[in-house]
ZAMARGU-4260 file (C-alpha; in steps of 0.2 Angstrom, whole numbers, plus 5000, padded with zeros to 4 digits):
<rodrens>
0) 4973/4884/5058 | 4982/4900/5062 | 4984/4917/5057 | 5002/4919/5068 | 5013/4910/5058
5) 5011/4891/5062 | 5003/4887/5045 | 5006/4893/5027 | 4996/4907/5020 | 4988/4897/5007
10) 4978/4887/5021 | 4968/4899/5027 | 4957/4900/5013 | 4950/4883/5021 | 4949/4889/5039
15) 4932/4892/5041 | 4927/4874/5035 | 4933/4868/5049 | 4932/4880/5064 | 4917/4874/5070
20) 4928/4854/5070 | 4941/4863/5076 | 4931/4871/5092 | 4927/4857/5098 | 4935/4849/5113
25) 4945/4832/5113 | 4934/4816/5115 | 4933/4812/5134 | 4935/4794/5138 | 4929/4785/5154
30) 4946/4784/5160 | 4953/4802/5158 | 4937/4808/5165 | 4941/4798/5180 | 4961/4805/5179
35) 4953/4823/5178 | 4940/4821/5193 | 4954/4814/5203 | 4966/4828/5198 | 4951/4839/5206
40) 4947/4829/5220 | 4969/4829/5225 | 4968/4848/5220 | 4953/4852/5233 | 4959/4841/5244
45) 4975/4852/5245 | 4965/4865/5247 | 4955/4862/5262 | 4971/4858/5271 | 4974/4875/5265
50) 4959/4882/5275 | 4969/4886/5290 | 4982/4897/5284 | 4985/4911/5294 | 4983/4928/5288
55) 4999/4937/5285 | 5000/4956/5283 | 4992/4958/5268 | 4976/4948/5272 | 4976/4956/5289
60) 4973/4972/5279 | 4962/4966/5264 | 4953/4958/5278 | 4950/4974/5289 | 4946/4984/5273
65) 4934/4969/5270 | 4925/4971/5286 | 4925/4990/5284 | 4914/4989/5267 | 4904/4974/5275
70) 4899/4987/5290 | 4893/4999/5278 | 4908/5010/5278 | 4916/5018/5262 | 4933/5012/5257
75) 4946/5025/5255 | 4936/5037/5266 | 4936/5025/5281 | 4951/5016/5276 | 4963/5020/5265
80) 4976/5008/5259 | 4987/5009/5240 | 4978/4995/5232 | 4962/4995/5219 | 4947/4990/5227
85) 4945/4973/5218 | 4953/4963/5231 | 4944/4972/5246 | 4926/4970/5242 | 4930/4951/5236
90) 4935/4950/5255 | 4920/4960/5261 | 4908/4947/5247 | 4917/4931/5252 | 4915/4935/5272
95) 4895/4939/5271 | 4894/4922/5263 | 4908/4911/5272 | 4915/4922/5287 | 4927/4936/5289
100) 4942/4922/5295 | 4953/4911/5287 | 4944/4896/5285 | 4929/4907/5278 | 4942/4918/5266
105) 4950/4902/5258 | 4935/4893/5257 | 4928/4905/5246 | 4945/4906/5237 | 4944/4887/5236
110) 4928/4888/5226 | 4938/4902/5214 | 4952/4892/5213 | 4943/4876/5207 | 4934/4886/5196
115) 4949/4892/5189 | 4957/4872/5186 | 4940/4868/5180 | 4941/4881/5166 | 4960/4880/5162
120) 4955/4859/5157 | 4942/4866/5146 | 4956/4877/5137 | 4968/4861/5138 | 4953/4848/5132
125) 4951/4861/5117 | 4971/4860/5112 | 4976/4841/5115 | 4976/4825/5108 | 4976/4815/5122
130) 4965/4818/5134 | 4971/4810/5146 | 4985/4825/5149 | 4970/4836/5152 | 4971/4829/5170
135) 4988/4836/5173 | 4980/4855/5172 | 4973/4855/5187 | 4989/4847/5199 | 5001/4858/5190
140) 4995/4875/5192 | 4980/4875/5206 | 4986/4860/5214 | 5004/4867/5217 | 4998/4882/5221
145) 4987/4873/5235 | 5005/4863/5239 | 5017/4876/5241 | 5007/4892/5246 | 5010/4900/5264
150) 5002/4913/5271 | 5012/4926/5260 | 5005/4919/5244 | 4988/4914/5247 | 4973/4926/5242
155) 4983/4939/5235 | 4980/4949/5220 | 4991/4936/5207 | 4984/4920/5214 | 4966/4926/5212
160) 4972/4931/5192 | 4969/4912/5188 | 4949/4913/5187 | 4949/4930/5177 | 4963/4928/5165
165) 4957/4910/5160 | 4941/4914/5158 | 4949/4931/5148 | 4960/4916/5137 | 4946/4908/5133
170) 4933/4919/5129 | 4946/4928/5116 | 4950/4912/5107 | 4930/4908/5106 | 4924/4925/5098
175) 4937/4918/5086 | 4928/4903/5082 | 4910/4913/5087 | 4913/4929/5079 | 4900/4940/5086
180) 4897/4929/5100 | 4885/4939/5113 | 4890/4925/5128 | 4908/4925/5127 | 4910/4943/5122
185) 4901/4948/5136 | 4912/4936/5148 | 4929/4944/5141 | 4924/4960/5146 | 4918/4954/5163
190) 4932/4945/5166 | 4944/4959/5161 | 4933/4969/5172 | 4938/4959/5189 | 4957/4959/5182
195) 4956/4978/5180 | 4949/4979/5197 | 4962/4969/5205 | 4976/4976/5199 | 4976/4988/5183
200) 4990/4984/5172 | 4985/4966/5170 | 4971/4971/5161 | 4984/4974/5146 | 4985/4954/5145
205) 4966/4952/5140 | 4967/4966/5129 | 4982/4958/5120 | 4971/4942/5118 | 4959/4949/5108
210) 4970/4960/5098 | 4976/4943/5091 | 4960/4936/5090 | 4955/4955/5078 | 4972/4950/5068
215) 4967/4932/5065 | 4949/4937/5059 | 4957/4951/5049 | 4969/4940/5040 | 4957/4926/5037
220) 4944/4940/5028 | 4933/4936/5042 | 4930/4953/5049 | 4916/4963/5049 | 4917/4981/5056
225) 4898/4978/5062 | 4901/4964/5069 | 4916/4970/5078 | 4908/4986/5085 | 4892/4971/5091
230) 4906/4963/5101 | 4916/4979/5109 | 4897/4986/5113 | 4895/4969/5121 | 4911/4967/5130
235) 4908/4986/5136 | 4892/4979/5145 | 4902/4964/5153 | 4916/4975/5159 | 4903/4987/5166
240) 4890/4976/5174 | 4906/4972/5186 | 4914/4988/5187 | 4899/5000/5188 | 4893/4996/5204
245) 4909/4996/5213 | 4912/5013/5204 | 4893/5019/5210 | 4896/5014/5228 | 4911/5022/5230
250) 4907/5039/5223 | 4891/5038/5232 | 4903/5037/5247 | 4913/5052/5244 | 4928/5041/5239
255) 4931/5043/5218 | 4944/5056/5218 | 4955/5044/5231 | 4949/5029/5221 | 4954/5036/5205
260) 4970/5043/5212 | 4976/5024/5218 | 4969/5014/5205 | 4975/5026/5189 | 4989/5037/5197
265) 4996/5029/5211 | 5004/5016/5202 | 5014/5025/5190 | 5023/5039/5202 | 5026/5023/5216
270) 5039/5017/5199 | 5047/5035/5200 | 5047/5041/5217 | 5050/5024/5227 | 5067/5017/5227
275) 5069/4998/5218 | 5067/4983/5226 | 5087/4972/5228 | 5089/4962/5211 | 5092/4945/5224
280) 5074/4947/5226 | 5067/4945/5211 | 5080/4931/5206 | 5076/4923/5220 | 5057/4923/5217
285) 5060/4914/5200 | 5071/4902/5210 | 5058/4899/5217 | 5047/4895/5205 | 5059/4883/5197
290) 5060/4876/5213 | 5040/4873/5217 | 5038/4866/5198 | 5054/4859/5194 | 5045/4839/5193
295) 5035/4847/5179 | 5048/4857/5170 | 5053/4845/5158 | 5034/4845/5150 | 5035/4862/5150
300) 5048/4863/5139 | 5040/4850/5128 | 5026/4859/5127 | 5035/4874/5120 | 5044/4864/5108
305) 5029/4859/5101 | 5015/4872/5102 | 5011/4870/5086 | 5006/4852/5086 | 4992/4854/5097
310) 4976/4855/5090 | 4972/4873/5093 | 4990/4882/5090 | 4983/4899/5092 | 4976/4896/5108
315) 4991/4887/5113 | 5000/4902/5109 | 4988/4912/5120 | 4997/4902/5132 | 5014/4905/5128
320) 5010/4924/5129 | 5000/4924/5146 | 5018/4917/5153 | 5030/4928/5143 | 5020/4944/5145
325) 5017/4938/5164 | 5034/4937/5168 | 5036/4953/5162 | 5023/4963/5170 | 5031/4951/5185
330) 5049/4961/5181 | 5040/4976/5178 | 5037/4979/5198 | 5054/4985/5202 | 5048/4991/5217
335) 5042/4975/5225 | 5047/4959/5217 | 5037/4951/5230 | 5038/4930/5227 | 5020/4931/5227
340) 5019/4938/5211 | 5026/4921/5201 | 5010/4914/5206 | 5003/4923/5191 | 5014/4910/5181
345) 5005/4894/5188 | 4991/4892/5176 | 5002/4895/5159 | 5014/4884/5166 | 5002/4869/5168
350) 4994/4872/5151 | 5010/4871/5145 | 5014/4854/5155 | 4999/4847/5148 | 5002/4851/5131
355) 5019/4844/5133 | 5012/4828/5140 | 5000/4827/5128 | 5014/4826/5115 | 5022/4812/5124
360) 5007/4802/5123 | 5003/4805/5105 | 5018/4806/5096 | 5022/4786/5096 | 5008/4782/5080
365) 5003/4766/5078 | 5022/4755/5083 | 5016/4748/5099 | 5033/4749/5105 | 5036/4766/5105
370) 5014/4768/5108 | 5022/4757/5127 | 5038/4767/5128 | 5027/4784/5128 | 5013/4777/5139
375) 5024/4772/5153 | 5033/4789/5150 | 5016/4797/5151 | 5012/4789/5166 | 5028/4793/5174
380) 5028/4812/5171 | 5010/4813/5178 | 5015/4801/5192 | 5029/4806/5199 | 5023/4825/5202
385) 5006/4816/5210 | 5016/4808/5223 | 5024/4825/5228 | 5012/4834/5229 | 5005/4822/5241
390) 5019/4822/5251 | 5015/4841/5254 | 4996/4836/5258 | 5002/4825/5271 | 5014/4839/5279
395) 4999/4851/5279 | 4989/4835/5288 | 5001/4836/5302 | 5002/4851/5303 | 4984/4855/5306
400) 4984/4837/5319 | 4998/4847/5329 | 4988/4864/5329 | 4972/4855/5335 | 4983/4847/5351
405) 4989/4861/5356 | 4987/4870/5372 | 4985/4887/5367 | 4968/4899/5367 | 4968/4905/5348
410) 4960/4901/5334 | 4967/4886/5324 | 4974/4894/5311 | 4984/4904/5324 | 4988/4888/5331
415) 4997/4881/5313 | 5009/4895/5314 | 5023/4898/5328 | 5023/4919/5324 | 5004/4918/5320
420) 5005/4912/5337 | 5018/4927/5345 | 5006/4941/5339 | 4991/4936/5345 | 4998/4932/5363
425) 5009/4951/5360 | 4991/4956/5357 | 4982/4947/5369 | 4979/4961/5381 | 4970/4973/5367
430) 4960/4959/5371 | 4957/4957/5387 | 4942/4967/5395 | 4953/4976/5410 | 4961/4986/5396
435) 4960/5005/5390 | 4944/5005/5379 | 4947/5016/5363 | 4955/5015/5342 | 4975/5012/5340
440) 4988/5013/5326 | 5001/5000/5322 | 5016/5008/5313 | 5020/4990/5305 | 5014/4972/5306
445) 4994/4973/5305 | 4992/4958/5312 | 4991/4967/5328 | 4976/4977/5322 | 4967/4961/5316
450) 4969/4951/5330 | 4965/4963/5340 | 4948/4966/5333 | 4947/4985/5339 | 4946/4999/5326
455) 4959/5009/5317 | 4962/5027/5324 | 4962/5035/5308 | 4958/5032/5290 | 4977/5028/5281
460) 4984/5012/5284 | 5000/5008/5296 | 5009/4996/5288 | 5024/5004/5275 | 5022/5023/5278
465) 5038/5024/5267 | 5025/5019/5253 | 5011/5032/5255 | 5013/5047/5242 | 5018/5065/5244
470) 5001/5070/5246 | 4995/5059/5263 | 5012/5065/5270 | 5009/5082/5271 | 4991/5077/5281
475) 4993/5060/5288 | 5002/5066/5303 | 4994/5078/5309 | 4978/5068/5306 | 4984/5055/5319
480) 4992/5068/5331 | 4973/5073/5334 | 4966/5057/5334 | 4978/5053/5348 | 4973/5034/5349
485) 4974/5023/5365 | 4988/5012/5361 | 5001/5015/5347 | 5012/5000/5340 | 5028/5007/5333
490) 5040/4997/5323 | 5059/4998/5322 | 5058/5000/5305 | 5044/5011/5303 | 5054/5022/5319
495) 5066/5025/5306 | 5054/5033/5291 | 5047/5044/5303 | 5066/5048/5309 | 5066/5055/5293
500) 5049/5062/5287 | 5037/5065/5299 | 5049/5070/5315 | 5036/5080/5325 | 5025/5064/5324
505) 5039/5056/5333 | 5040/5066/5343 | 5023/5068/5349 | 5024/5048/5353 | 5039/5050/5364
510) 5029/5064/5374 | 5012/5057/5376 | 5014/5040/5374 | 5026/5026/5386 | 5031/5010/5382
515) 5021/4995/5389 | 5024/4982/5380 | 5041/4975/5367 | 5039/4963/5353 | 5053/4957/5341
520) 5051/4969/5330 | 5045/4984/5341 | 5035/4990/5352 | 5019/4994/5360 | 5014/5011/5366
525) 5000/5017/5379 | 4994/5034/5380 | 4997/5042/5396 | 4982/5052/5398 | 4970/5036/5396
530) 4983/5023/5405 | 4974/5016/5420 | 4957/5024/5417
</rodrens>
């Protein structure tokens, strides 16, 4: 039943004699179990070959501020970057428990990944016929995401949405069929909680979930304003058993005013006082999209056409709206667009293959011709994206085999990767123990500073000065004027910003520093008064 327009008014009066039928998943048969542990098993498989991803820019700085709340350092005060905290102390949790590297950060991610396919076939098993299409979840959204991701998708903010957001998903469309439900109340509020975390504005999907859930129970007669306030009080407690310590930690540091300023404040001025990012951008992140799902696309589209033939329309439509309001959040980000962000799409887009899958397989009836016809079909669908993905896992195979041949003194996930591999040899004399002792600064790719393993000169990140607000511009420079750090990394791009809006730091670089060192993209400075000591 539905409150959303999928069935006639005049049915609803019989909803709740069969919500508790309706709740219930779709009977698992030997086979589809074995389909659906074998979708897992393909799906973590793709994810340990995953393991050795390098770290691009953006996990070299989650990373650092990882390790800089791991050593018992306050984020923010210690190290500033324009991000929530969510996606820091996951780095600093997941490297106490599996290692502050790559195969220790996506092992940990590995485990929230499967979690995530684990709980998006719950939501599929509770909407399809077939269950046999439950097995498609887990290949098409974690699976694909395991295939197709590099180093500029993996571990960011919108891949680590999945586990969250499903978990959001489902605990709303159970408080409809639980009303008052103190378990999945309080799991929606943790779970919107981590979101919130993360990146604030997704929070407003969650909160759209159970406004449609309040709407279904009010148009069915089945809300009570007790009960309501029992599950908001509830949810309260979920969302603050997650965010409250976070919160406490960081005031107790001296960091709220900078925490609140990024988390609440910064994203709104960024949309009014940083330019757009180029339109080709953002059409070429959906092309790519269409690109990594395009085997599954036609089920896709089935299971739009005929949402309201699975078992559970309403949360079918949840999915639906996890896309469509994704994509615009997605569209939203003008000022980034980054191709990153269509990895939010993954998990709506392989409910709604399955449920297109699972119309295939149950739309024949009893005519054993067509019940053939729609089997072979089914098989095809599920098949043929199998086998590519595969072909992906293979690739990542040889990949790893050629990394582990290599003669070259770096870690093996700096191995996979060709300019993995030029900044850690452009950075290899940080490294070495003849060199000047001391903190540096990289204007740009912090890489350099990760690989490095030596400590930042002052608190605000290098990477994108252009991106700081007005506030750490009229401070920032003088800051790291007086920290005057042993070695200095200085872009071409990032020359040009401080062309522009910090001149006298330019300036001061030019006089007390010399070039040691060029890089593709820039280069290294050494500090005159500490050279040779």
């Amino acid at each position: 039943a539905s409150s959303v327009g999928f069935e006639a008014p005049e049915m609803r009066t019989s909803e709740a004699l069969h919500r508790q039928e309706e709740s219930r998943v779709a009977p698992v048969g030997v086979g589809a179990a074995v389909l659906l542990g074998l979708s897992l098993l393909l799906t973590a498989t793709l994810g340990i070959l995953s393991l050795w991803t390098p770290f691009l820019v953006d996990q070299s700085i989650f990373a650092y501020g990882g390790r800089t709340i791991a050593s018992g350092e306050t984020l923010y005060v210690d190290y500033w970057d324009i991000k929530p905290p969510g996606i820091f102390y996951l780095f600093a949790l997941a490297g106490v428990f599996f290692g502050l590297d790559e195969p220790g950060i996506h092992t940990a991610e590995l485990l929230w990944q499967l979690a995530a396919g684990m709980v998006l076939a719950w939501i599929a098993m509770l909407c399809v016929r077939h269950p046999v299409a439950v097995a498609l979840v887990p290949l098409a959204s974690v699976g694909t995401y395991y295939a197709f991701a590099t180093s500029e998708h993996m571990t960011q903010v919108e891949a680590l949405m999945s586990l969250p957001m499903a978990l959001a998903l489902l605990s709303s469309f159970k408080l409809s069929q639980r009303v008052g439900s103190f378990l999945w109340s309080f799991l929606f509020g943790a779970s919107a909680s981590v979101i919130a975390l993360l990146k604030l504005p997704y929070v407003l999907m969650p909160l759209i979930f159970v406004a449609f859930v309040l709407v279904r129970l009010w148009r069915d007669e089945s809300l009570e304003w007790k009960t309501t306030w029992r599950m908001a009080i509830t949810a309260l407690a979920g969302f603050l058993v997650v965010w409250a310590p976070i919160v406490l930690h960081l005031t107790m540091g001296g960091a709220f005013r900078e925490f609140f300023s990024v988390t609440f404040l910064y994203p709104r001025s960024a949309l009014h006082e940083i330019p757009a990012a180029p339109y080709s951008r953002l059409t070429d992140s959906f092309l790519w999209t269409l690109h990594v799902h395009w085997p599954f696309l036609p089920l896709v589209l089935l299971g739009l056409l005929h949402l309201r033939r699975t078992r559970q329309p309403f949360l079918a439509l949840g999915a639906l709206f996890y896309l469509g309001f994704g994509t615009l959040l997605i569209v939203l980000q003008r000022i980034s667009w980054w191709e990153y962000h269509q990895v939010l799409l993954f998990a709506p887009l392989g409910l709604l293959a399955a449920f297109g899958l699972d119309w295939i397989l149950t739309v024949s009836g009893s005519e054993s011709r067509k019940m053939l016809l729609a089997s072979v079909l089914g098989v095809l669908l599920l098949g043929f994206p199998t086998v590519l993905l595969c072909q992906r896992g293979l690739a990542k195979f040889q990949t790893l085999q050629s990394a582990a041949r290599m003669d070259f003194e770096a870690p093996l996930a700096v191995r996979t990767d060709r300019d993995s591999r030029r900044v850690w040899s452009k950075s290899q004399f940080l490294r070495d123990p003849g060199s000047s002792p001391g903190p540096i600064y990289v204007f740009g790719d912090q890489r350099y500073l990760w690989m490095s393993g030596r400590r930042q000169a002052i608190a605000v990140r290098g990477h994108a000065w252009a991106l700081l607000p007005e506030s750490k511009w009229q401070t920032v420079p003088e800051e790291l004027m007086a920290a005057n750090p042993t070695y200095l990394f200085l872009s071409r791009y990032n020359r040009r910003v401080l062309k522009d809006r910090a001149p006298q730091l330019l300036s001061f670089i030019r006089t007390r520093y010399r070039r040691t060192l060029a890089t593709r993209n820039g280069w290294w400075w050494v500090n005159k008064a500490v050279e040779g000591q």
